[in-house]
Backbone as ProteinMPNN parsed JSONL, in Angstrom:
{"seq_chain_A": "XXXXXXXXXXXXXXXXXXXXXXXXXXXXXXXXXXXXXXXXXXXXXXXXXXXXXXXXXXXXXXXXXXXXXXXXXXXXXXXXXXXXXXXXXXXXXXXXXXXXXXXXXXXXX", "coords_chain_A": {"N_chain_A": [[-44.912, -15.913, -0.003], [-44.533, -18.443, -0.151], [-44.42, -18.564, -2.889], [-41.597, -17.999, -3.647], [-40.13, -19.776, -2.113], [-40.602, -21.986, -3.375], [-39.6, -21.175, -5.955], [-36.574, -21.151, -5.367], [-36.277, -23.764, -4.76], [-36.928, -25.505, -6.651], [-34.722, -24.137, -8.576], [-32.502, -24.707, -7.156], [-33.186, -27.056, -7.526], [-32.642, -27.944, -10.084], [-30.015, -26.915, -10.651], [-28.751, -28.306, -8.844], [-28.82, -31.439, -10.804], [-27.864, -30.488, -12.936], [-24.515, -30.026, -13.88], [-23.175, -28.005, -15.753], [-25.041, -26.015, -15.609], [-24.583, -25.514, -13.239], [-21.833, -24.663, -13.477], [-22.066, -22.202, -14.459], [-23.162, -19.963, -12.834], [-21.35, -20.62, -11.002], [-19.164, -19.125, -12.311], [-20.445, -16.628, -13.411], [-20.879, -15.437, -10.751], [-17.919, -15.309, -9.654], [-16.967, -13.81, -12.246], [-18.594, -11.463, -11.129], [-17.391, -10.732, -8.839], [-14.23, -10.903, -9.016], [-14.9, -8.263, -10.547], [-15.897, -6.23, -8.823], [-13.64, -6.002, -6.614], [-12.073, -5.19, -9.097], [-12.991, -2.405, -9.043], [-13.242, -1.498, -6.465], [-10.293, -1.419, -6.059], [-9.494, 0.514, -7.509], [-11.036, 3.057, -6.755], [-9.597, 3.094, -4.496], [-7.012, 4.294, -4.554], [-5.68, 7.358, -4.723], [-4.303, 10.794, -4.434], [-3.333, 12.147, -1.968], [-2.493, 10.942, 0.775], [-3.194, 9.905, 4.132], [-2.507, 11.121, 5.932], [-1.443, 13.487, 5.1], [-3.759, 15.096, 4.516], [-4.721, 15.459, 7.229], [-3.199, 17.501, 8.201], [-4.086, 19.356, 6.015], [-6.635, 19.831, 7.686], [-5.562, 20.483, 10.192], [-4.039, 22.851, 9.933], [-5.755, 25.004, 8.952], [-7.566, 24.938, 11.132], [-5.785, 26.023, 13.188], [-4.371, 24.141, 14.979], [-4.806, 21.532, 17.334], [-5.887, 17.732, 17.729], [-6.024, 15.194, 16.196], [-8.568, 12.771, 16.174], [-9.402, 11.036, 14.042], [-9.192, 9.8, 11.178], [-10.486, 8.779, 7.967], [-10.507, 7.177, 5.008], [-12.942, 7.494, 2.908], [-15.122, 7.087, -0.432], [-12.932, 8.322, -2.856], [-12.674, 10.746, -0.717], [-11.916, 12.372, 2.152], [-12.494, 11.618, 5.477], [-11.977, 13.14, 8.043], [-11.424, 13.828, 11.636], [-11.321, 16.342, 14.489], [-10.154, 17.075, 17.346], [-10.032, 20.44, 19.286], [-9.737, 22.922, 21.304], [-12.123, 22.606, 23.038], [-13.948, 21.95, 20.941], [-14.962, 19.379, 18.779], [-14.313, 18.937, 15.662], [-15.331, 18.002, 12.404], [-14.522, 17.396, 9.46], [-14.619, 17.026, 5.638], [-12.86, 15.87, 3.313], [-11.426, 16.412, -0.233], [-9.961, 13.619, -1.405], [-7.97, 13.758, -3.402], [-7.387, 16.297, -4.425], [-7.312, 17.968, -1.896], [-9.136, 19.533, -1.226], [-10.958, 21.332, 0.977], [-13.697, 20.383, 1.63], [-16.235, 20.599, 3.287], [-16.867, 21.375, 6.55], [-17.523, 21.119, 10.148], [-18.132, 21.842, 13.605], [-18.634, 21.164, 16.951], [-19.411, 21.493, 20.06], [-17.892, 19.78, 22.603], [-17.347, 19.84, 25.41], [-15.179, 20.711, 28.367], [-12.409, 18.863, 28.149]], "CA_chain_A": [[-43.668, -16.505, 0.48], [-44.81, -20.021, -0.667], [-43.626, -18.549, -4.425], [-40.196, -18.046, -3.426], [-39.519, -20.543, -1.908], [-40.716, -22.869, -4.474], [-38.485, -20.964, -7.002], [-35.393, -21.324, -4.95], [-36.222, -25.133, -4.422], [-36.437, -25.77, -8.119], [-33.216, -23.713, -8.888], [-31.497, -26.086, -6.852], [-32.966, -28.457, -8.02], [-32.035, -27.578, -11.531], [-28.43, -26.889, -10.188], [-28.081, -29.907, -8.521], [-28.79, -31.848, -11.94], [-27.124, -29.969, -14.118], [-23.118, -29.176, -13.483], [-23.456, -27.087, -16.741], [-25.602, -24.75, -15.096], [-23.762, -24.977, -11.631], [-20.24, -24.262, -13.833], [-22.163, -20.94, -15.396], [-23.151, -19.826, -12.46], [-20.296, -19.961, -10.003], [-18.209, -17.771, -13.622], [-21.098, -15.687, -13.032], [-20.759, -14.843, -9.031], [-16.603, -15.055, -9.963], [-16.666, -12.513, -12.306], [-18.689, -10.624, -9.92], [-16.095, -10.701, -7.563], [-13.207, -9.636, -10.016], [-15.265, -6.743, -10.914], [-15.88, -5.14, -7.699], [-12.296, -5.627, -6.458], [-11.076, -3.829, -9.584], [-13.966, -1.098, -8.908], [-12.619, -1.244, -4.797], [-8.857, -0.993, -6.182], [-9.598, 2.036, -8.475], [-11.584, 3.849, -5.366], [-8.745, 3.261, -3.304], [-6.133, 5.136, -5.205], [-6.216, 8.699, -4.278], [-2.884, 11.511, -4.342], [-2.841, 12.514, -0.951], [-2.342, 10.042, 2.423], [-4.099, 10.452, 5.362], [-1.007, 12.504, 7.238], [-1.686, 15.187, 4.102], [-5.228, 16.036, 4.365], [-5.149, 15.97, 8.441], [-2.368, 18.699, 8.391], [-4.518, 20.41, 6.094], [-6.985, 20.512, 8.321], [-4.586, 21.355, 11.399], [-4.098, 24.401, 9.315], [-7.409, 25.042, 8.731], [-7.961, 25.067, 12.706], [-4.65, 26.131, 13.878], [-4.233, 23.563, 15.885], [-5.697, 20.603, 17.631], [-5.481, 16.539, 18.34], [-6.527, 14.786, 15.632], [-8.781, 11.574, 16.685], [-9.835, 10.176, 13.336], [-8.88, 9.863, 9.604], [-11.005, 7.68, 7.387], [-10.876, 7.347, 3.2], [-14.209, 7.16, 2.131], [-14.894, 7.314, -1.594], [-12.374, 9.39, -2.646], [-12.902, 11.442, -0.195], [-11.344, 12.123, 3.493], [-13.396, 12.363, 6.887], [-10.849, 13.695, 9.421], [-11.744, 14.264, 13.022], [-9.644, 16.922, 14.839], [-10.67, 18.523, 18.538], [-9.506, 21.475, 19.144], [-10.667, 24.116, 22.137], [-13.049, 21.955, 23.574], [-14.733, 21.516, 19.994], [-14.773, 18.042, 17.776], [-14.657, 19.585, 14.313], [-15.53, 16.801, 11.638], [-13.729, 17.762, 8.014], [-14.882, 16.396, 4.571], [-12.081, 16.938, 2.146], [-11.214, 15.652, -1.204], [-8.615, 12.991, -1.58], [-6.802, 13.907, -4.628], [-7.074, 17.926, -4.614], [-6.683, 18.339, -0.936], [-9.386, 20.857, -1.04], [-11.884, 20.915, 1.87], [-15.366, 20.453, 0.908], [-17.021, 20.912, 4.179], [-16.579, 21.21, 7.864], [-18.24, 21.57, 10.955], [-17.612, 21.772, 15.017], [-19.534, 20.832, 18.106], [-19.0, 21.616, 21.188], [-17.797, 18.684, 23.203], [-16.519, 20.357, 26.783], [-13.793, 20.65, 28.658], [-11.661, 17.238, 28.305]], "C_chain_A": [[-43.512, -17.909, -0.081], [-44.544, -20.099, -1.973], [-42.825, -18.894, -4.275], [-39.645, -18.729, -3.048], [-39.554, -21.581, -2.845], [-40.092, -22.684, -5.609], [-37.251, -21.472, -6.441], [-35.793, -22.93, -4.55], [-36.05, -25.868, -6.081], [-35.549, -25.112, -8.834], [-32.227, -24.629, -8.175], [-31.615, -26.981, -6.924], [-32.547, -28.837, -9.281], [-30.429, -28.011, -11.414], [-27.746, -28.164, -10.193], [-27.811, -30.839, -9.745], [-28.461, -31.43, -12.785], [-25.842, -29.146, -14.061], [-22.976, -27.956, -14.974], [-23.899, -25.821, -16.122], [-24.797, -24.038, -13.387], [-22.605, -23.934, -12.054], [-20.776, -22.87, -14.005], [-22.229, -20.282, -14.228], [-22.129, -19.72, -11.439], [-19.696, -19.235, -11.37], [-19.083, -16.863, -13.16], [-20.759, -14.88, -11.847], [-19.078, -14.482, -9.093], [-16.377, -13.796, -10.467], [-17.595, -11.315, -11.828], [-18.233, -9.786, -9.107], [-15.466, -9.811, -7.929], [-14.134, -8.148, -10.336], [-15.272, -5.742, -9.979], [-14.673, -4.798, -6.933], [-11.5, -4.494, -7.337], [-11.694, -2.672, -9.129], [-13.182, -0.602, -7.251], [-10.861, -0.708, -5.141], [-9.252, 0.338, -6.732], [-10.171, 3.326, -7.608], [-10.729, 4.096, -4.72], [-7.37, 4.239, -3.453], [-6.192, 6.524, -5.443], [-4.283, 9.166, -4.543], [-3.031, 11.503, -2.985], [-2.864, 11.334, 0.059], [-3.358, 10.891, 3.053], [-3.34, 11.802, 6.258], [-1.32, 13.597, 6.374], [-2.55, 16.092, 4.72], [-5.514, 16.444, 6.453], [-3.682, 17.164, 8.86], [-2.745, 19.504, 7.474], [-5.788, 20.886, 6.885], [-6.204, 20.844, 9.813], [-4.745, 22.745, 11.18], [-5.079, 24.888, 9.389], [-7.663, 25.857, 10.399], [-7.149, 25.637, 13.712], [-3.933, 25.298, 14.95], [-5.247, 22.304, 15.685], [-5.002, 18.985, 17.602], [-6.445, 15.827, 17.227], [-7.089, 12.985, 16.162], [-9.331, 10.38, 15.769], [-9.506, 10.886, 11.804], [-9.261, 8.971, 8.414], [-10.687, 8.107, 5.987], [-12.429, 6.989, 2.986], [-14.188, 7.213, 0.705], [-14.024, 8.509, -2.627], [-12.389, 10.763, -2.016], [-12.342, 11.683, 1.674], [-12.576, 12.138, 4.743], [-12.191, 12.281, 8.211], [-11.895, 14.708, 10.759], [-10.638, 14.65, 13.957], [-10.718, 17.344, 16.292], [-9.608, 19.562, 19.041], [-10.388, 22.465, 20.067], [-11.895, 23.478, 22.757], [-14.458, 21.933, 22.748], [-14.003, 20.212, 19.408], [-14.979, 18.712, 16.855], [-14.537, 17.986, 13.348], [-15.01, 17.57, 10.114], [-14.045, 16.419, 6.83], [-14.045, 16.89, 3.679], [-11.39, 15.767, 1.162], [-9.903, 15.038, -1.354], [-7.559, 13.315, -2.864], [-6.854, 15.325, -5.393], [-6.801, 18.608, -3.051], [-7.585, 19.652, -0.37], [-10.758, 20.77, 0.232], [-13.907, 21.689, 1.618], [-16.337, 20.817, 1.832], [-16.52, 20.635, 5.772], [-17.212, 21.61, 8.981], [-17.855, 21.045, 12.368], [-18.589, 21.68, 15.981], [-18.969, 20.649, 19.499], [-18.968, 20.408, 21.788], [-17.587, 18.913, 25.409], [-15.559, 20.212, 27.181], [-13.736, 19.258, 28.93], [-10.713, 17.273, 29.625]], "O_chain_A": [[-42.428, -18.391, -0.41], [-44.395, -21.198, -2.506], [-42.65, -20.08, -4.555], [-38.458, -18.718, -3.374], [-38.479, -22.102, -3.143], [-39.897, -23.634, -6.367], [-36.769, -22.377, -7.122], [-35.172, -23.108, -3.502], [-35.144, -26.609, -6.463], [-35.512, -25.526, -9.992], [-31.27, -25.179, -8.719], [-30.824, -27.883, -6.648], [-32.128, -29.967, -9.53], [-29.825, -28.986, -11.862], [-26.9, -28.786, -10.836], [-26.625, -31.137, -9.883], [-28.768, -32.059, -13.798], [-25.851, -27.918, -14.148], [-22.472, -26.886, -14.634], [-23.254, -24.773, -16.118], [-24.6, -22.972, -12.805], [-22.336, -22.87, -11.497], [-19.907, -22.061, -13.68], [-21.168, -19.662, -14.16], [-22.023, -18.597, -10.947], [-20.169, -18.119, -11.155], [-18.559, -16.093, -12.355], [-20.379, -13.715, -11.968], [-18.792, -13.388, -8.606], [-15.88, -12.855, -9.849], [-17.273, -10.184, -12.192], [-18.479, -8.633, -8.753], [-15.552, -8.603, -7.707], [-13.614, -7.037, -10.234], [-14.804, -4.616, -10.148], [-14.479, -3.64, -6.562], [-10.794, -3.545, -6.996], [-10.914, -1.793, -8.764], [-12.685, 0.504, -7.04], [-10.324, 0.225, -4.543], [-9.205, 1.266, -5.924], [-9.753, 4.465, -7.812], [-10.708, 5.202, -4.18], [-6.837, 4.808, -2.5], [-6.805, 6.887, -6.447], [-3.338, 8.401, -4.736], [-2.731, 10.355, -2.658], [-3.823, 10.655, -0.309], [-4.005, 11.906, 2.794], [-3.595, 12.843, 6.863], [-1.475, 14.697, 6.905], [-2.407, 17.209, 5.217], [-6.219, 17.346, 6.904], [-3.446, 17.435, 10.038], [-2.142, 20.576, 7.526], [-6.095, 22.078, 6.864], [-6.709, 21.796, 10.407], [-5.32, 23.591, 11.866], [-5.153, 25.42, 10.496], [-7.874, 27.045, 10.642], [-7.53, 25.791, 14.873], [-3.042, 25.745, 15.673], [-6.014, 21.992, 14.774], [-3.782, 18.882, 17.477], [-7.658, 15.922, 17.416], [-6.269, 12.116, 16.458], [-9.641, 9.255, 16.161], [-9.56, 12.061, 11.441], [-8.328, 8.401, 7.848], [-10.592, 9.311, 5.746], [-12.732, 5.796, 2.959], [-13.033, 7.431, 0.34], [-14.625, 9.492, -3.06], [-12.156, 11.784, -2.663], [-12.625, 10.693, 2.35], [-13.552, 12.872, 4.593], [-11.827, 11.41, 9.001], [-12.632, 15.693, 10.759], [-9.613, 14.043, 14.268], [-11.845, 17.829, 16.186], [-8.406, 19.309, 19.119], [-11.526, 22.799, 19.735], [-12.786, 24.312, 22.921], [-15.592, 21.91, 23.226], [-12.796, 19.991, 19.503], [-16.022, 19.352, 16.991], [-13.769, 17.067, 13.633], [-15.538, 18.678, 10.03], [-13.808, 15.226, 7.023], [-14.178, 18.014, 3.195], [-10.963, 14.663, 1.499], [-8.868, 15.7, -1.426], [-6.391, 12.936, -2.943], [-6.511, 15.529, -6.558], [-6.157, 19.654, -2.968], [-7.224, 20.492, 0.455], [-11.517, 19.817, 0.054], [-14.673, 22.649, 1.531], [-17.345, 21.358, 1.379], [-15.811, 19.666, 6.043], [-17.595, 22.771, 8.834], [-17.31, 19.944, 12.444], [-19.601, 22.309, 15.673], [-18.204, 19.767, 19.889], [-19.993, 19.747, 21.622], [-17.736, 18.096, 26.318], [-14.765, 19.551, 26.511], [-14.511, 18.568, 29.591], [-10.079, 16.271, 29.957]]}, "name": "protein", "num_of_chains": 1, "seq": "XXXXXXXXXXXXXXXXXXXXXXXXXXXXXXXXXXXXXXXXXXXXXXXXXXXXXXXXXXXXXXXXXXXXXXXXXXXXXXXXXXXXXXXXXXXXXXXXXXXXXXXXXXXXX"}
């Protein structure tokens, strides 16, 4: 532990004395940033909405009360109950096609 810290005490101390190295460093952590935003924008861009994919699983189930609709990586997780099951639905954001699903008895509500 007595390494590490002694590295990170002479990196700032470097830092401190040298705006050169400060300037490279924050560009560094910057374009960081920019990169993962575009990577987060480009993730986020899917064909279908959320209202799509939880009316296809409605269908799917014939029914039911949908209580959750998340985007994950292009990908949906819709939570529907239905009959005194919670069914959980994994289905692809930009074919609409359902990749997996499964139900658990919850009881009568």
């Amino acid at each position: 532990m007595g390494k590490v810290k002694e590295f990170f005490n002479k990196l700032k101390e470097l830092v401190l004395n040298n705006k050169r190295i400060a300037v490279i460093i924050a560009s560094i952590v910057l374009i960081i940033i920019i990169i993962w935003l575009i990577i987060a924008i480009s993730f986020s861009k899917v064909a279908l909405s959320c209202e799509e994919v939880e009316e296809i699983a409605l269908k799917k189930l014939g029914g039911g009360r949908v209580v959750r609709c998340e985007l994950e990586i292009r990908k949906y997780e819709v939570n529907i109950v239905h009959n005194s099951y919670e069914y959980e639905f994994t289905i692809d954001a930009n074919t609409g096609e359902v990749i997996d699903y499964d139900g658990e008895y919850i009881g009568e509500r």
